[in-house]
Short mmCIF file of the C-alpha atoms (twelve columns), coordinates in Angstrom:
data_MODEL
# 
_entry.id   MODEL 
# 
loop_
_atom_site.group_PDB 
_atom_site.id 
_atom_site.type_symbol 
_atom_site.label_atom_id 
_atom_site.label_alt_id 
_atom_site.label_comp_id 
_atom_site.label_asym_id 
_atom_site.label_seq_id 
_atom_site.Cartn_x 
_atom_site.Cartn_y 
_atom_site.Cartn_z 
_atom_site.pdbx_PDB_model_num 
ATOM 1  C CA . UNK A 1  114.846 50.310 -18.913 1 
ATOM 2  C CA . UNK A 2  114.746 52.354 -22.088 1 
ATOM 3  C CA . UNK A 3  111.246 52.547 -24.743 1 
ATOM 4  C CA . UNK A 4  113.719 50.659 -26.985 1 
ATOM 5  C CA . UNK A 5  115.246 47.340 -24.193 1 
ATOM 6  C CA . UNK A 6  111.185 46.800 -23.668 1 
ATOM 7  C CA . UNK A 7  110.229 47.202 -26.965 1 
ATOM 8  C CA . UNK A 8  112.752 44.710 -28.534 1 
ATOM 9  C CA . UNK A 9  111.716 42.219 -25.519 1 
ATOM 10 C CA . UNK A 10 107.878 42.817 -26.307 1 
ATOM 11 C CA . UNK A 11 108.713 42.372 -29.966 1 
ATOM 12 C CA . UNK A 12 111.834 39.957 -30.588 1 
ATOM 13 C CA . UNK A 13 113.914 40.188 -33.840 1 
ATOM 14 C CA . UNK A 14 111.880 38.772 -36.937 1 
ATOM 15 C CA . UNK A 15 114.016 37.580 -40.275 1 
ATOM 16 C CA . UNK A 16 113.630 40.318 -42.808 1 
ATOM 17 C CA . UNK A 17 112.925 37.538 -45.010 1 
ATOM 18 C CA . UNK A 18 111.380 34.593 -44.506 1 
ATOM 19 C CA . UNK A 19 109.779 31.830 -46.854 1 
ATOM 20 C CA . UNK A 20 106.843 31.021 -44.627 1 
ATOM 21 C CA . UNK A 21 105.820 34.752 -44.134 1 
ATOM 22 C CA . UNK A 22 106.181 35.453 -47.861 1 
ATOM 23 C CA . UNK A 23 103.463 31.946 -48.423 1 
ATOM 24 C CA . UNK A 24 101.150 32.613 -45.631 1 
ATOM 25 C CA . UNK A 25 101.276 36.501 -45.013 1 
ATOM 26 C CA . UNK A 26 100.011 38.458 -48.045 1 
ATOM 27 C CA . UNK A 27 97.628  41.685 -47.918 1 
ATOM 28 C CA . UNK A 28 96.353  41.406 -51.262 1 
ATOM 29 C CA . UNK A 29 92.698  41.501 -52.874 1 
ATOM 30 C CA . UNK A 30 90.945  38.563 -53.357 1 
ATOM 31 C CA . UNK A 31 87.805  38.317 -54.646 1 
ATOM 32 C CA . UNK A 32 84.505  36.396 -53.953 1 
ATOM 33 C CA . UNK A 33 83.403  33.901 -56.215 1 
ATOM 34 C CA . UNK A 34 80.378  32.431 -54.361 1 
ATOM 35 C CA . UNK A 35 78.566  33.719 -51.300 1 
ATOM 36 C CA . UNK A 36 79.378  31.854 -47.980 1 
ATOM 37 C CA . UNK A 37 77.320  32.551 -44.417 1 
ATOM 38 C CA . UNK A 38 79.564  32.350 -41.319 1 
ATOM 39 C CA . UNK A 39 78.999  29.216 -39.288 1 
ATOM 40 C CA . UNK A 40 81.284  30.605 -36.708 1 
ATOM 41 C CA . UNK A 41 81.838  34.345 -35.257 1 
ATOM 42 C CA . UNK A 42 85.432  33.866 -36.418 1 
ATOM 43 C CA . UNK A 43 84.535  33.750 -39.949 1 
ATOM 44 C CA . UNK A 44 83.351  36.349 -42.363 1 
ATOM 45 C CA . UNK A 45 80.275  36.321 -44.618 1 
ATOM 46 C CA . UNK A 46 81.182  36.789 -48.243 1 
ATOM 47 C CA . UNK A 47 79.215  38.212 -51.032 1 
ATOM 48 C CA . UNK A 48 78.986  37.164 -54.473 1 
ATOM 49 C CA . UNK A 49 81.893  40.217 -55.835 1 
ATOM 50 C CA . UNK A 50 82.920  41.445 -52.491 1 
ATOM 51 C CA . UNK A 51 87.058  42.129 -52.418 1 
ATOM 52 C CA . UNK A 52 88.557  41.193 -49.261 1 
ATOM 53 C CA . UNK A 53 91.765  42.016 -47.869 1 
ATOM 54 C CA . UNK A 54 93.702  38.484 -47.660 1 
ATOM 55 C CA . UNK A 55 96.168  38.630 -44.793 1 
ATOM 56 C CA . UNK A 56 96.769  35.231 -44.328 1 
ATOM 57 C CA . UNK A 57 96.358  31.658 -46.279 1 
ATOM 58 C CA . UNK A 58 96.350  28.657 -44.610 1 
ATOM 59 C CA . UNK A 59 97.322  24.825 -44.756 1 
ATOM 60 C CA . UNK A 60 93.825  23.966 -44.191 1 
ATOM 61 C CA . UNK A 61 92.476  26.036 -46.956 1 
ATOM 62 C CA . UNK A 62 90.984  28.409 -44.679 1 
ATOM 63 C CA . UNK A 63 91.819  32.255 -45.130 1 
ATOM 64 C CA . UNK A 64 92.018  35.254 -42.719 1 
ATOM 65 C CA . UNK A 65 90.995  38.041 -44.166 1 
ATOM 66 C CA . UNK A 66 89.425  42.122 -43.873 1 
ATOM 67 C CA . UNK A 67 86.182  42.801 -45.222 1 
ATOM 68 C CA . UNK A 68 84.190  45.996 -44.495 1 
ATOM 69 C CA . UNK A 69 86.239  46.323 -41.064 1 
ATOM 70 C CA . UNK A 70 86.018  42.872 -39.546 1 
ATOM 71 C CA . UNK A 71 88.970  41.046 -39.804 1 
ATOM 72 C CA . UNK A 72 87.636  36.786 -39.882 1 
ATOM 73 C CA . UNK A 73 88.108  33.213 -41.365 1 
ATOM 74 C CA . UNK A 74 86.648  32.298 -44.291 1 
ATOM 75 C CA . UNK A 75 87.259  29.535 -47.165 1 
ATOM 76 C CA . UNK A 76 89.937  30.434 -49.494 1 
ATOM 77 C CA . UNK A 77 88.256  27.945 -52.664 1 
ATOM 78 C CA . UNK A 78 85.125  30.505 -52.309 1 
ATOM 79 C CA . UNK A 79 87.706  33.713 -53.856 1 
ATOM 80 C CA . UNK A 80 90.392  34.452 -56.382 1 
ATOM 81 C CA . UNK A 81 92.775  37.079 -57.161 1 
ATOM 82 C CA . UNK A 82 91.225  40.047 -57.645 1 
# 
């Protein structure tokens, strides 16, 4: 088998565009509006002014984000855009 054959088995063919990835999947700033302490190791604490990288948003109003090199949950009515 060839790099390629495993690689497109490993990683199947994704729609160049798709309206759920555009919704949910987003690497933008956002910015904290109120502090929030993690209850959980999934979930980042957030600073009063910190900018974290959003990567994903949601249904439950939970966000996934990247702040100072841990990537964790955290509640998406605590930010706005930055």
């Amino acid at each position: 088998r060839s790099l390629t054959t495993t690689n497109r088995q490993v990683y199947p063919d994704l729609p160049v565009h798709s309206t759920e990835f555009s919704e949910k999947k987003l690497n933008k700033l956002v910015k904290a509006i109120y502090p929030y302490t993690a209850a959980h190791r999934d979930e980042l604490d957030l600073k009063e002014g910190d900018c974290i990288l959003l990567m994903e948003r949601r249904p439950d109003q939970w966000y996934k984000g990247e702040l100072n090199g841990k990537i964790g949950l955290f509640p998406g009515t605590f930010v706005t855009d930055a």
